[in-house]
C-alpha positions as CSV (number, residue, x, y, z in Angstrom):
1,X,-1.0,-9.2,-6.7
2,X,-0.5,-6.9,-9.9
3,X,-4.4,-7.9,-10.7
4,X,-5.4,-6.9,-7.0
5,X,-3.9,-3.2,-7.9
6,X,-5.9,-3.3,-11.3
7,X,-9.2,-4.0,-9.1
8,X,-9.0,-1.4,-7.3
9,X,-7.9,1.0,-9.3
10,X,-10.8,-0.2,-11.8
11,X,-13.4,0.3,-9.0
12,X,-12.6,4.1,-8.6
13,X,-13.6,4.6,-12.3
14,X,-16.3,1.9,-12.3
15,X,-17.8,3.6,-8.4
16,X,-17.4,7.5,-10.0
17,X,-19.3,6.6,-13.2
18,X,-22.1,4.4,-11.6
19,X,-22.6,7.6,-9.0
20,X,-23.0,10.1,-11.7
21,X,-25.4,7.8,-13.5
22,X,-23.1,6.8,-16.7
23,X,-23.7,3.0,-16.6
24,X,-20.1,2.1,-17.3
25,X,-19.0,-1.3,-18.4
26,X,-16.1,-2.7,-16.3
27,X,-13.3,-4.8,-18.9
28,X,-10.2,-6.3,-17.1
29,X,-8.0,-3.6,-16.8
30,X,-10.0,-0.5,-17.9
31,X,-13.8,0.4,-18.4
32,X,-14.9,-0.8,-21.9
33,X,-13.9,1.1,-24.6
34,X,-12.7,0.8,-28.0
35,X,-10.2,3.8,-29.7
36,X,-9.0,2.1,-33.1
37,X,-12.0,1.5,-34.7
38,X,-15.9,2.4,-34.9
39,X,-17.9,-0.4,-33.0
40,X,-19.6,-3.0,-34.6
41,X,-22.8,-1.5,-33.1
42,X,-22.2,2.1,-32.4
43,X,-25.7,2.5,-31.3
44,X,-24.8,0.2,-27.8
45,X,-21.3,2.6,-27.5
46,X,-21.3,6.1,-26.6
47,X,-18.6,8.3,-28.9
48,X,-16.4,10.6,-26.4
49,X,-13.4,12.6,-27.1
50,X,-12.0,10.3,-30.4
51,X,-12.7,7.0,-28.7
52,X,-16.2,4.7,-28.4
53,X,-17.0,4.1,-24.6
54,X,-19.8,0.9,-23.6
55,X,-21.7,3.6,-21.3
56,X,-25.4,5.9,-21.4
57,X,-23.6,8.8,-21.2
58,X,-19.9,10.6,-20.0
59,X,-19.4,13.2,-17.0
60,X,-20.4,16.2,-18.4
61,X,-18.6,19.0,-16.6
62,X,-14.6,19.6,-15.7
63,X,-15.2,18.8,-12.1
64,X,-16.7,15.3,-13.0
65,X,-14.6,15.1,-15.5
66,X,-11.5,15.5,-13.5
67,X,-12.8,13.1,-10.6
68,X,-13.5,10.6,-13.3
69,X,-10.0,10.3,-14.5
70,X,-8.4,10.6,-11.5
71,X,-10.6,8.0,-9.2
72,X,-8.4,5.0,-10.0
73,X,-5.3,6.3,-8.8
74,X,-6.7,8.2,-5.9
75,X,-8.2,5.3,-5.0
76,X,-4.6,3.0,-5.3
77,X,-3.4,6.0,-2.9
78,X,-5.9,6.1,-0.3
79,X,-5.4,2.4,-0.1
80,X,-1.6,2.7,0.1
81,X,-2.5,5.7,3.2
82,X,-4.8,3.4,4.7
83,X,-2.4,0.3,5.0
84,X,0.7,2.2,6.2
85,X,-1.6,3.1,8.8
86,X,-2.5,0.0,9.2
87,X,0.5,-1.4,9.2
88,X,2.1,1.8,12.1
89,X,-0.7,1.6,14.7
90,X,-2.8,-1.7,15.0
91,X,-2.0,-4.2,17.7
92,X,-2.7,-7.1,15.9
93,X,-0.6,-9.0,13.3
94,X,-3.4,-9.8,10.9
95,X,-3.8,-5.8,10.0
96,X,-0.3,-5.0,10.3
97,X,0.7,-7.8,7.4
98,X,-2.6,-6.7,5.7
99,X,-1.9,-3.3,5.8
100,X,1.0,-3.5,4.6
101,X,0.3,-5.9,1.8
102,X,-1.9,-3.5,0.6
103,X,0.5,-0.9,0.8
104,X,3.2,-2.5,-1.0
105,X,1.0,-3.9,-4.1
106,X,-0.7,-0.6,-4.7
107,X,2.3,1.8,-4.6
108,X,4.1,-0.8,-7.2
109,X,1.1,-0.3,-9.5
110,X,0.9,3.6,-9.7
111,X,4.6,3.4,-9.9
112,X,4.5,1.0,-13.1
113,X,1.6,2.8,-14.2
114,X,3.8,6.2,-13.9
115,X,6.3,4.4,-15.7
116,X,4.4,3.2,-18.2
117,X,2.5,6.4,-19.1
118,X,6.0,8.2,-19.2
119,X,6.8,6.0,-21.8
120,X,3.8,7.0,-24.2
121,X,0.9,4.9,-22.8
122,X,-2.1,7.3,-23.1
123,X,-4.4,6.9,-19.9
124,X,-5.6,8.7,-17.0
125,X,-2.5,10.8,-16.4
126,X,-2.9,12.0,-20.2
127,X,-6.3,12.7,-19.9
128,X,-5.8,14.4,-16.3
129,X,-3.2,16.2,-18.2
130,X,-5.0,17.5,-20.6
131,X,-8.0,18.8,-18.3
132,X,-5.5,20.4,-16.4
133,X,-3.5,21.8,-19.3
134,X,-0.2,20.9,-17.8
135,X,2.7,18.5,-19.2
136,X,1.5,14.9,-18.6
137,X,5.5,14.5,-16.9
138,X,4.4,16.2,-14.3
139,X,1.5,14.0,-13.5
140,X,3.2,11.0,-13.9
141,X,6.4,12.4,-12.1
142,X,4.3,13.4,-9.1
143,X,2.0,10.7,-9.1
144,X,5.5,8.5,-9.3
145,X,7.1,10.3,-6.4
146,X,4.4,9.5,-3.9
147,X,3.8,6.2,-5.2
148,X,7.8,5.5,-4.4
149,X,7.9,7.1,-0.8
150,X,5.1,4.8,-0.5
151,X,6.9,1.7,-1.6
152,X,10.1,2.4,0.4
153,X,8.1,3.0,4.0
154,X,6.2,0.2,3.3
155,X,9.4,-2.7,2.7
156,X,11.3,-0.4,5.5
157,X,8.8,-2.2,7.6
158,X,9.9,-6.0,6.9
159,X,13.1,-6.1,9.2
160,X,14.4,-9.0,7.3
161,X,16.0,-8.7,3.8
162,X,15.1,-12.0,2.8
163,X,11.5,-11.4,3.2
164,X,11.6,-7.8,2.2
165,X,13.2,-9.2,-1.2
166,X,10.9,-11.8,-1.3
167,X,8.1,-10.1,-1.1
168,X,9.2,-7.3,-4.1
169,X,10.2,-9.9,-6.0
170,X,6.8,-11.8,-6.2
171,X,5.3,-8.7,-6.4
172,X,7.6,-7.3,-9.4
173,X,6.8,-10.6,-10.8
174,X,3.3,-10.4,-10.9
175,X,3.2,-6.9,-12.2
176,X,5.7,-7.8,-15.3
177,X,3.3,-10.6,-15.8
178,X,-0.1,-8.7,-15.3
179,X,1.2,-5.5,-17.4
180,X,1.4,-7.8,-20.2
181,X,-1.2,-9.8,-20.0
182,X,-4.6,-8.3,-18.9
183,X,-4.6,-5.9,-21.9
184,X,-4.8,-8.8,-24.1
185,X,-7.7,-10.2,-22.3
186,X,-9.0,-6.9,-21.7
187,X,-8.9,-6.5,-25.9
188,X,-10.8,-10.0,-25.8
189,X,-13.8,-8.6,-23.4
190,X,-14.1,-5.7,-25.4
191,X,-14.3,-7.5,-28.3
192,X,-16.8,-9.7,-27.5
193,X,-19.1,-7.1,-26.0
194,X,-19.0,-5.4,-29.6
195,X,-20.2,-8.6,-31.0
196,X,-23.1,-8.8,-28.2
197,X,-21.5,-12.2,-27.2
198,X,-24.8,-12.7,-24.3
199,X,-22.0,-14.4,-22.0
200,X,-20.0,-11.3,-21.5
201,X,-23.0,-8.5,-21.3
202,X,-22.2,-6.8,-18.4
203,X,-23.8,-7.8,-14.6
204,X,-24.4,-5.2,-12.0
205,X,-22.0,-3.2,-14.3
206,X,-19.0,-5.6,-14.5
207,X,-18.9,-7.9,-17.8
208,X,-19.5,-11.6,-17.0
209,X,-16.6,-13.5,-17.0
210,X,-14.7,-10.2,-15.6
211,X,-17.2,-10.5,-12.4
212,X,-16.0,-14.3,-12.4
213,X,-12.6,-13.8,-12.3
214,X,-12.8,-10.9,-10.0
215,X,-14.8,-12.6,-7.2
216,X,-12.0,-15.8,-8.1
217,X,-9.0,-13.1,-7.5
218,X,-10.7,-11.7,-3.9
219,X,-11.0,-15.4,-2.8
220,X,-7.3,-16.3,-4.2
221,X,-6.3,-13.2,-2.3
222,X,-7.8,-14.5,1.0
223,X,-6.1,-18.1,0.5
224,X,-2.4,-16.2,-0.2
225,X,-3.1,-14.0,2.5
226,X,-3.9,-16.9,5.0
227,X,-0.5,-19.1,3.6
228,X,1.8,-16.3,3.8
229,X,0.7,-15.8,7.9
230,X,0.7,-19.3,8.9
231,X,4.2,-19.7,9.1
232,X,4.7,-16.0,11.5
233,X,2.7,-15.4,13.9
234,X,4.3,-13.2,15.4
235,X,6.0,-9.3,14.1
236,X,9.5,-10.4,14.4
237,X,9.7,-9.3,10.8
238,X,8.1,-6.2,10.9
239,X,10.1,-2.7,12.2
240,X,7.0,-1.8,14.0
C-alpha cells in the first residue's frame, strides 16, 4: 500500500515535468537522479542545483520551479480530499471503501514523508523550502498536520476497532517496509540507467522494469481491493 502512495506521489513530478517539456525519467521512488557522484555519462544527465538529473532540461522559472517540487505531495493530498469525499457522500460501498483506502494510504505517506524529512532526509520539502526561503520545519510541520487530520477522519470512519487496527497496522507495515526498501531499488535503476543497461532505458518516460512493476502494483491493488470487500458487503463498518 506504502508503494501505491509512492506512485502517486511519483506521477505529480513525472506529469509536471513531461508538461513543461523536461523528459524526466521516472526511478522507483523518485525521478532519476544521481547527487554523490558525476554520471558515468554526464552527456545523457542534465547537472542542476549540485545534483545530475536523467532529463533534457529543468523548469526554468520559480513558478515552475515551485510546482515541480511540490506536485507529489499536492498530488497525495488531492487524493486524500478526493477519497474522504468519497468515502462521506457516495451511496455505494465500492467508493466508500475505495475512497477511503485511498485516504488512509496517502495521508500515512506524507505523514512518514514529513517525518522523515524532519529527520534530515533532503527532498521536496527541502527544496520547497528553500524556494520559499522559509525553515524546511515549517513545511514538513504543516504538510504533517494536514496529512494527520487526514489520517484520523479517515480511520474515524471504520466503526470497528478491530478493523480500524487492522487496517493501520497493514498499512504501517507496508510503509516501514517500503521506506526501506524502494531506495535501494531505486539506487539500483539509477544505476543501471548510468551504465545504459538497454533493459532499463526509460518507456513513455518510466524506466523499464519500473513500468513493469508499476502496472504489476495497479493490478495487485485491484486483486487486494476485491479480497478485502468480499467478505462485507455491506457499511456496517463504516461511521457513514
Amino acid at each position: 500500500m506504502y508503494l501505491s502512495g509512492i506512485v502517486l506521489h511519483e506521477m505529480g513530478h513525472w506529469a509536471v515535468a513531461k508538461l513543461l517539456g523536461c523528459e524526466p525519467v521516472w526511478g522507483v521512488n523518485s525521478l532519476v537522479q544521481i547527487y554523490d557522484r558525476t554520471p558515468t555519462h554526464p552527456e545523457n544527465w542534465l547537472s542542476f542545483s549540485g545534483g545530475w538529473f536523467r532529463m533534457k532540461s529543468f523548469p526554468n522559472n520559480t513558478v515552475e520551479l515551485f510546482f515541480f517540487h511540490t506536485a507529489g505531495v499536492i498530488n497525495n493530498l488531492l487524493c486524500v480530499i478526493i477519497g474522504l469525499l468519497f468515502t462521506q457522500f457516495s451511496k455505494h460501498t465500492l467508493f466508500i471503501r475505495l475512497g477511503l483506502l485511498v485516504a488512509l494510504i496517502n495521508s500515512f505517506f506524507v505523514l512518514l514523508s514529513q517525518i522523515l524529512s524532519s529527520l534530515g532526509n533532503r527532498g521536496d520539502e527541502y527544496n520547497t523550502a528553500n524556494l520559499l526561503g522559509i525553515s524546511v520545519y515549517a513545511v514538513t510541520t504543516t504538510l504533517g498536520v494536514f496529512s494527520l487530520i487526514g489520517l484520523i477522519v479517515g480511520t474515524s470512519k471504520i466503526r470497528e476497532w478491530k478493523e480500524r487496527l487492522k487496517l493501520l497496522f497493514i498499512i504501517l507495515l507496508g510503509g516501514i517496509i517500503g521506506a526501506s526498501v524502494t531506495p535501494i531499488l531505486n539506487h539500483f535503476v539509477r544505476d543501471q540507467l548510468d551504465m545504459e543497461n538497454p533493459l532499463f532505458q526509460p518507456v513513455f518516460g518510466v524506466s523499464f522494469p519500473v513500468l513493469i512493476i508499476n502496472i504489476i502494483l495497479f493490478f495487485l491493488f485491484i486483486y487486494l481491493f476485491v479480497k478485502w470487500m468480499k467478505p462485507k458487503t455491506d457499511e456496517n463498518n463504516l461511521a457513514i
